[in-house]
N, C-alpha and C positions, 0 to 999 in steps of 0.2 A: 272614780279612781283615776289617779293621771297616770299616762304611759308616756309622759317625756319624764327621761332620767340626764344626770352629767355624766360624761364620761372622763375619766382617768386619764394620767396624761401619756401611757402608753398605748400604743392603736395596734389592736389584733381583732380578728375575728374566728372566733372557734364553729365550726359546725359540724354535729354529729350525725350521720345518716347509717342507718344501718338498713343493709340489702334484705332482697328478701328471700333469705336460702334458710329460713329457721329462724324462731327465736331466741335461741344462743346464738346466732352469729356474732363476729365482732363486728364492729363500729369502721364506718369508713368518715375519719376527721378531716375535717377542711377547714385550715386559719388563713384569715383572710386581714391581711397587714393595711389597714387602712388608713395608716397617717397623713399618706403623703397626697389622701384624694383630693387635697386641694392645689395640686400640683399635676393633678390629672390621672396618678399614678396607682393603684393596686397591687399588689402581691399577695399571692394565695400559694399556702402552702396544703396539698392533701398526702393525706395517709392510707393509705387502702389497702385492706386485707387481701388475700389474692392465694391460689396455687400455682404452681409452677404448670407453665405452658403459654399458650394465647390471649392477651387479651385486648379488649378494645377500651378506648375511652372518648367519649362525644362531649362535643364543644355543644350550646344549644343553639337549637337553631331557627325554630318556629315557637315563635314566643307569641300567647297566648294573650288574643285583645288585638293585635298587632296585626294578624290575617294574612300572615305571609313568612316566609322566611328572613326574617331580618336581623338574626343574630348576627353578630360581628366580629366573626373569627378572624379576621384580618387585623382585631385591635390585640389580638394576643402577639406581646414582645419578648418574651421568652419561655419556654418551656424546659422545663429539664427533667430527669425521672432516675430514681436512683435507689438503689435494694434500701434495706434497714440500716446495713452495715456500711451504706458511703457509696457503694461501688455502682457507675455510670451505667444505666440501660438505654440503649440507643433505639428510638421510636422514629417510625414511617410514618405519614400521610397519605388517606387513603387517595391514590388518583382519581377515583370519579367522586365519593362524599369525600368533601374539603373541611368538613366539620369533626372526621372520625383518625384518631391515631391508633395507627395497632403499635405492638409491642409484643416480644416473650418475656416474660415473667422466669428468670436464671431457677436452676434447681438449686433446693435449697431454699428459696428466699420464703416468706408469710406476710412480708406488708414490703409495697412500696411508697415511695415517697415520690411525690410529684410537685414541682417549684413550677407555679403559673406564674407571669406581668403578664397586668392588660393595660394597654393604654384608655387613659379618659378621653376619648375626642373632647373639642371645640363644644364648650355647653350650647343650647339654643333650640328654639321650637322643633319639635317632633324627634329631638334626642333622647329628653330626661325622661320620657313617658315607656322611655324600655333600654335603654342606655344609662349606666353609671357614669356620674357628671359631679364634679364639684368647681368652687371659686371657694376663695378664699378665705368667707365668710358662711359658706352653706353647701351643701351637696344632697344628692341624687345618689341611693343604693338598690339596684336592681340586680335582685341575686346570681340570674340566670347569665351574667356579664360574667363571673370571677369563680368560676366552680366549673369543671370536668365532671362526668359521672360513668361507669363504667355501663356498657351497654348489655343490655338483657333485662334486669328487672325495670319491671312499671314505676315510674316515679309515688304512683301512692304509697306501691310499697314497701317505699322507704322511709321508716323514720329519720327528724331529724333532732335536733337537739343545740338548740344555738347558742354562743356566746359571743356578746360583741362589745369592743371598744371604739372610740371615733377620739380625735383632735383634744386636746385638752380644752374643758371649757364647753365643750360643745354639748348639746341637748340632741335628743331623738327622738321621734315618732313611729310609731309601726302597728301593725294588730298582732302580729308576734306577742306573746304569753310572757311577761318574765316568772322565773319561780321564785327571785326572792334568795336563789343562794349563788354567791360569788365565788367568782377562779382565780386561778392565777393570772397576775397583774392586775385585781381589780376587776375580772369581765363580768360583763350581765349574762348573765345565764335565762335562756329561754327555757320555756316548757316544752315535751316533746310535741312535732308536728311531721307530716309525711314532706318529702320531697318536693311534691305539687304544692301542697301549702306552702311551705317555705319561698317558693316561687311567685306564688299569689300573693306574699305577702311584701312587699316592696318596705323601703326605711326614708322619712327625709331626715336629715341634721341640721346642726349650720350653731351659729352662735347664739342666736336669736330664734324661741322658739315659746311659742305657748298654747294652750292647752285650753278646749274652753268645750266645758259638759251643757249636750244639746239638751231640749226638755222633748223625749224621745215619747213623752206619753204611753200607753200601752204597750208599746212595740219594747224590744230588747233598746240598753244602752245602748248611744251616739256619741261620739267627741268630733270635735270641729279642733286637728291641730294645723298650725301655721307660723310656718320661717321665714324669715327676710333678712336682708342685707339690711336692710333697717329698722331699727327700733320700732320707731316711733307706729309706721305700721300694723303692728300688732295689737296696737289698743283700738278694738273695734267696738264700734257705738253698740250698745246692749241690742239696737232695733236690729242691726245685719246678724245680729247671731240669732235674733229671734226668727230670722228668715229663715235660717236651716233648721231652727228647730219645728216649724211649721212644714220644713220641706220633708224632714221626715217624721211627723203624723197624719200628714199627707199620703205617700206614700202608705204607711201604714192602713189607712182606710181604704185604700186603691186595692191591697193586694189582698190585707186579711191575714199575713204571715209574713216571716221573715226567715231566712237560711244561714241565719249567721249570730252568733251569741251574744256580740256587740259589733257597732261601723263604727270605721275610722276613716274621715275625710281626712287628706294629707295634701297639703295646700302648700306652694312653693308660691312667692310675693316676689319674685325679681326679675326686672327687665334683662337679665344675663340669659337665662334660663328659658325667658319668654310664657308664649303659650302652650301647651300638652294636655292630655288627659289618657288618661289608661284607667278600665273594670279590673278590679277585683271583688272577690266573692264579699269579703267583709271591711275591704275599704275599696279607694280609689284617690288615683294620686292626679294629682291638680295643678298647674301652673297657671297662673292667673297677670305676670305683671308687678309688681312692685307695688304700685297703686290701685290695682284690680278689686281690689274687698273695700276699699276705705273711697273711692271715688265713684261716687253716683254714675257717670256719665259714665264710663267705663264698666263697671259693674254692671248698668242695665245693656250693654252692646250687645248685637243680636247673640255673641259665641259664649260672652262672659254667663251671662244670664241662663244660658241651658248646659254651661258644662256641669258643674255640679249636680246637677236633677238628673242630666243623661247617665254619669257616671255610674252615679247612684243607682238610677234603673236598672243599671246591668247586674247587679246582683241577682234582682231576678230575671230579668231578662239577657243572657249571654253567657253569663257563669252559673247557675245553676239549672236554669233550661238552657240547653245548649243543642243545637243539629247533632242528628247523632253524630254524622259525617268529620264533626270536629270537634270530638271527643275521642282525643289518641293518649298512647299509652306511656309518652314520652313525649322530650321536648325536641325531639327531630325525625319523627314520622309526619308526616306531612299533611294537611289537613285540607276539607274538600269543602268549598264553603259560598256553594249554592244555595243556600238557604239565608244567606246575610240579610237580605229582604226582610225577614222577621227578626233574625236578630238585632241587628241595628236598624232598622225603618221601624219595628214596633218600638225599637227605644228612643230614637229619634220623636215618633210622638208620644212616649212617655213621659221624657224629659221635658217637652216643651210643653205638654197639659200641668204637670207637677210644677214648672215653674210659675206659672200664671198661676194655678190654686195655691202656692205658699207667697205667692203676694211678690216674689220676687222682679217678675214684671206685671202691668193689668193688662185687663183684653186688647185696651185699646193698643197700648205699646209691642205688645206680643201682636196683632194684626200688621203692624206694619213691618216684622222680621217674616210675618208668613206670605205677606206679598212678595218682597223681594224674593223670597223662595219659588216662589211659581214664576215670578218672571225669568228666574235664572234657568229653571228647569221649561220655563217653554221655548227657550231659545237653540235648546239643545234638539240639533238636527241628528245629531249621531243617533237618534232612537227610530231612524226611519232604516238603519240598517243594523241595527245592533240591542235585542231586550235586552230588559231591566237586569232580567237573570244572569246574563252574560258579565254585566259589569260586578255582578258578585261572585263569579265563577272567575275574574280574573281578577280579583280584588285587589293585592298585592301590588299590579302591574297598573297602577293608577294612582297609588300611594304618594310616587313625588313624579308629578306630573311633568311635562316640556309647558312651556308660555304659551304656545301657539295653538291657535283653532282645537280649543280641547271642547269648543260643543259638536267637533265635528265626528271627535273618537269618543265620547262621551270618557266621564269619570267615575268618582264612588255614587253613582245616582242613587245606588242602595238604600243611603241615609236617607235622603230628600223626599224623592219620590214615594222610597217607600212608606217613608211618615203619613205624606198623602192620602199614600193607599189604605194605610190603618186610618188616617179620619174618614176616608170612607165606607170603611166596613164598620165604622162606628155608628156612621148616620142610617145605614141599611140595618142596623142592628137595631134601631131605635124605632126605625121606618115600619118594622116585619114586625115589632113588637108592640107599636104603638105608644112607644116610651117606658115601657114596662123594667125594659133591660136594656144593657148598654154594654162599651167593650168593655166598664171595671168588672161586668158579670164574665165575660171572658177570661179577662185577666185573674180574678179569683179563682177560675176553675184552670185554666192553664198552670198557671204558675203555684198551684198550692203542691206540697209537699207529694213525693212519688214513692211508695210504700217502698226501702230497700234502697233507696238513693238519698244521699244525707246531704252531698258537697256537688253533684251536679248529675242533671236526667237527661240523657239525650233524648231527641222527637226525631220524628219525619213528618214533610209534610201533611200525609193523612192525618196525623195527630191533631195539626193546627184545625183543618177541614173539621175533624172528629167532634174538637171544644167550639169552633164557631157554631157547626151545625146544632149541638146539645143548646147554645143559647138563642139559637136565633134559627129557622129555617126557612134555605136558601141554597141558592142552587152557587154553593160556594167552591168547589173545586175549578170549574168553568170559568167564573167570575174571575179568581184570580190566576187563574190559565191565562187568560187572556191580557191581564196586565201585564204579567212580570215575562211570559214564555215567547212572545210575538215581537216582532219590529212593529212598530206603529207611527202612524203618520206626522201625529201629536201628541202633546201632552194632552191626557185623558183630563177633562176639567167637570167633569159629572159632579166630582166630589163638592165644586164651589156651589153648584145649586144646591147639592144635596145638604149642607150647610149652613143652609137660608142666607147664601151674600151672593154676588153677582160680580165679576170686571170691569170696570170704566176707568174711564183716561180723565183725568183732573190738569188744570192748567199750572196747579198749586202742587208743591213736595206734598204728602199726606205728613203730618206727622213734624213738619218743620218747629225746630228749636225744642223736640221730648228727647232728653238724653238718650234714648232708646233708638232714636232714627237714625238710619242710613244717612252716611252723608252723600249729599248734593252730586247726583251725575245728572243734569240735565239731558245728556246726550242719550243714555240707556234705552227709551223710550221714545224717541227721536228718531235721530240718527241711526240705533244699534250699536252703540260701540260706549267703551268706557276708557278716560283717557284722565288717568288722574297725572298731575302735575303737565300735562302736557304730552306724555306719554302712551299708547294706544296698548292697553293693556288687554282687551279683545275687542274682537268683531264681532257679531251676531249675524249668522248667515243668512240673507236674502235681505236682510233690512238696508236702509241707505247707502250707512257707512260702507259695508261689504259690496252692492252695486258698483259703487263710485270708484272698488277698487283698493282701499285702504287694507291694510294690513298688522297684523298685531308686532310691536317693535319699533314701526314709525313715530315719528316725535316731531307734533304740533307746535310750529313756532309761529304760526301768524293763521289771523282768523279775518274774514273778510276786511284784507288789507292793513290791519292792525295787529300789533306782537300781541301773542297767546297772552290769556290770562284764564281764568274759571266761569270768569264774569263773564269778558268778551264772548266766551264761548255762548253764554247762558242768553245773554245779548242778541247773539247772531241766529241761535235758534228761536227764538220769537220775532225776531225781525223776517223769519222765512216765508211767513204768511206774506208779506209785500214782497221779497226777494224773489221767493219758489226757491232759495238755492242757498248754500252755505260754502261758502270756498277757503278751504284749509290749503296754507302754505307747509309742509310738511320736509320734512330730513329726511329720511332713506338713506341709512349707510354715507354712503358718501355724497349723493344726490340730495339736489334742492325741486320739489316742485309743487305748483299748485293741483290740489284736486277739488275739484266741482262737484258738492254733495248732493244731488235733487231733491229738493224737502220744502212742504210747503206748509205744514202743519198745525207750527209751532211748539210752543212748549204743550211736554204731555208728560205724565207720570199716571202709571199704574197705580192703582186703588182699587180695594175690598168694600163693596156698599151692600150694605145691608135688604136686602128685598122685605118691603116689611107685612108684605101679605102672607110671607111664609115664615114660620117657629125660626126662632136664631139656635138653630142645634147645635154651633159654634160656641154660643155662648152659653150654653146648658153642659157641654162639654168642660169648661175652664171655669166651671162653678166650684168653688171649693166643698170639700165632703168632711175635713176633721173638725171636731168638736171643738 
């Protein structure tokens, strides 16, 4: 069944919620005028039942996937509110929540009327993944942008009831239900859903849009839809759709169930837009690039390659097991999100085992996205003052980092490391078992259905401890006490033996010329430092670069006595071995100087080798399991 429709060529959006004070309440309506989104512009109109006295109304504010407060009430351009009958009701701002307007409700009145504009900021990566975004050929609808809710009841419960129009000409995508019967001006009429779903469920459009049914095998329906600013993009070789259709019976073997009726991947193709991703329960919304789906080289890049599969995992992993802790009752209660380690570090190595079993990358390509992951994550000094914990405890505040020495305040290591740390509660799982079981035995007992919870179960930690120990026993609270609660000196690399591979320095790129590889820093493993274009885009603490003095923001114009190039660079480090030395003429703001790097080395690149006296448990891991 396709869920892209055309839309009419008037642009509204109708949406019904009704609170939860009984089931005869009335309806609180919300149209949302969306013509002009490619102009950046929104307008919402709600209606809201009400009695005379006090009331509140909240902007959102902790948008969900997102790990922080990053609603953007500052993109609100007008606000107005006014009885049934015309007449102006004058609204405050609460002085300390900047997100909450009070107001009295006139005697007399039963419904007000509220006139929202939001502006559409600047499209562009880590916008449209929680931000409403359009160009003039497609857009980005994220509900929680263009909608007020009155404060008190729970978002579940509130039903909602949608109708929407878009641009003339234009197509849509959503997991939104339509029913099949039409409103005034032509609108699509949704089926009913509560307030959080309606939130969950995000919209792409655009001119260009198609529709392509996964072969979901066992599991519920799948659709793979996808817009672009160009055509021609859209005609995907039968093989790349076979990819997701493999990625989710995959998935389905992994888990053994699913929490959602049918998914919908919602795939954005434009360099306007860039790259993003956000979880939802029964889809996830994607920006990929323009040429992201249709170009090998790009598609297998280490981020291209695990967004979709990670996405995807959060269905069950983040949206429907959730920490209890961020599991609140609205979208601006604040949420406590210590536990990201599992949420995103289990998905992180979900999505990255699920990519390699649907073939989307092979071992060998996916081996060289998981080195540069430990080289990155062993460079990062900030873990000798700051656990794993801490940077999920301030998650948020790491989101859009500063340029400089961020291994020294460390970042989201959540994701990374904690990937790690599930592959090696994977190989200890195997190790105590003898191969018997593994983490998918895990994962089917964690993530199966929670008698009484339909749409999401919170945990605590005991929980997780509770399901490893039922598969596996091990002295597992301790174990991972000690990763994630402690400052440590180094990156824990137990997990690479436990593995069956080992570390070595190679004089050669690993991986040079597999659309999949990183490109060429000679310097990374060298020096310490990475300087694309010329540019010192960081330093790695204690390694050369950082000795010699260099700093992130400097800009490389001359390399032993010759103008920068990538080569010269590449040059100058294998010439070190007869040098001992590498002397960079350098920019500084307004400063010209040379700096003398001590290095005698040569070229070296980090490499995953296979130990082959020991089981490749890596590769038993990335073994595909569907049929």
């Amino acid at each position: 069944m396709s869920f892209v429709r055309s839309a009419a060529a008037v642009a509204a959006l109708c949406v019904t919620v009704l609170p939860a004070i009984g089931a005869d309440a009335p309806a609180l309506a919300i149209e949302v005028d969306a013509r002009e989104l490619p102009r950046r512009l929104v307008h919402t109109t709600l209606d809201i039942p009400c009695k005379p006295g006090p009331l509140r109304l909240v902007y959102p504010k902790w948008f969900p996937g997102s790990h922080g407060p990053h609603g953007r009430v500052e993109d609100v351009a007008g606000l107005r509110i006014e009885t049934d009958n015309g007449t102006a009701v004058r609204w405050t701002r609460d002085e300390v929540d900047l997100y909450r307007f009070v107001l009295t409700v006139p005697d007399g009145a039963t419904k007000l009327r509220v006139k929202l504009d939001t502006v559409c900021e600047s499209a562009g990566a880590d916008r449209a993944s929680t931000h409403t975004v359009g160009t003039p050929d497609l857009g980005v609808i994220n509900w929680n942008t263009c909608l007020l809710y009155p404060e008190g009841p729970a978002a579940d419960d509130q039903p909602v009831n949608v109708r929407l129009q878009l641009p003339a000409g234009w197509k849509y995508a959503t997991a939104l239900k339509a029913d099949g019967e039409k409103g005034k001006g032509d609108a699509v009429t949704f089926g009913t859903a509560s307030l959080t779903t309606l939130v969950d469920c995000p919209l792409i459009a655009g001119r260009h849009l198609k529709t392509f049914k996964l072969d979901a095998g066992a599991g519920p329906p799948a659709f793979l839809h996808v817009t672009s600013e160009s055509p021609e993009v859209l005609n995907l070789d039968p093989k790349i759709v076979d990819l997701y259709s493999r990625l989710v019976r995959e998935a389905w073997a992994l888990f053994g169930v699913a929490h959602y009726p049918e998914y919908h991947f919602l795939v954005v193709c434009s360099d306007t837009l860039g790259q993003f991703g956000l979880e939802h329960l029964s889809c996830s919304l994607n920006g990929v690039g323009e040429r992201g789906l249709v170009d090998e080289r790009l598609r297998k890049g280490w981020w291209l390659a695990n967004l979709l599969p990670h996405e995807y995992a959060h269905s069950w992993c983040g949206k429907y097991r959730r920490p209890a802790a961020m599991v609140t009752p609205d979208f601006n209660t604040p949420q406590k999100t210590k536990l990201l380690w599992v949420y995103e570090g289990l998905t992180e190595y979900l999505g990255e085992v699920l990519s390699v079993r649907a073939g989307l990358l092979t071992p060998e390509e996916y081996r060289l996205t998981m080195t540069g992951k430990i080289r990155s994550l062993s460079r990062t000094a900030g873990r000798q003052w700051r656990p794993l914990e801490d940077t999920a405890v301030a998650a948020h505040l790491s989101r859009n980092p500063g340029n400089s020495w961020n291994q020294l305040r460390r970042l989201q290591d959540f994701y990374m490391e904690g990937m790690l740390l599930w592959y090696e509660c994977d190989a200890i799982i195997r190790e105590k078992t003898e191969g018997a079981k593994s983490l998918d035995d895990f994962c089917k007992r964690f993530f199966a259905a929670v008698p009484g919870k339909k749409t999401v179960a919170g945990y605590e930690l005991a929980d997780v401890v509770r399901d490893l120990k039922a598969t596996a026993e091990y002295d597992w609270e301790p174990f991972l006490q000690r990763r994630v609660a402690a400052p440590q000196e180094s990156l824990p690399l137990e997990v690479v033996d436990r593995l069956g591979y080992r570390l070595k320095y190679t004089d050669k790129a690993p991986g040079a010329g597999r659309p999949s590889a990183p490109p060429d820093n000679p310097a990374a493993d060298s020096l310490g430092m990475s300087a694309p274009g010329g540019v010192i885009a960081s330093v790695d603490p204690g390694l050369p670069a950082d000795k010699a003095g260099l700093s992130p923001g400097m800009k490389v114009i001359g390399v032993n006595g010759k103008k920068f190039s990538a080569n010269r660079l590449r040059d100058a480090i294998a010439d070190s071995v007869a040098r001992k030395k590498v002397e960079l003429l350098v920019e500084d703001g307004e400063d010209f100087r040379t700096v003398v790097v001590q290095y005698a080395d040569g070229l070296r690149y980090l490499d995953l080798e296979r130990v082959q006296s020991q089981a490749d448990v890596l590769g038993e891991i990335l073994k595909p399991r569907a049929k």
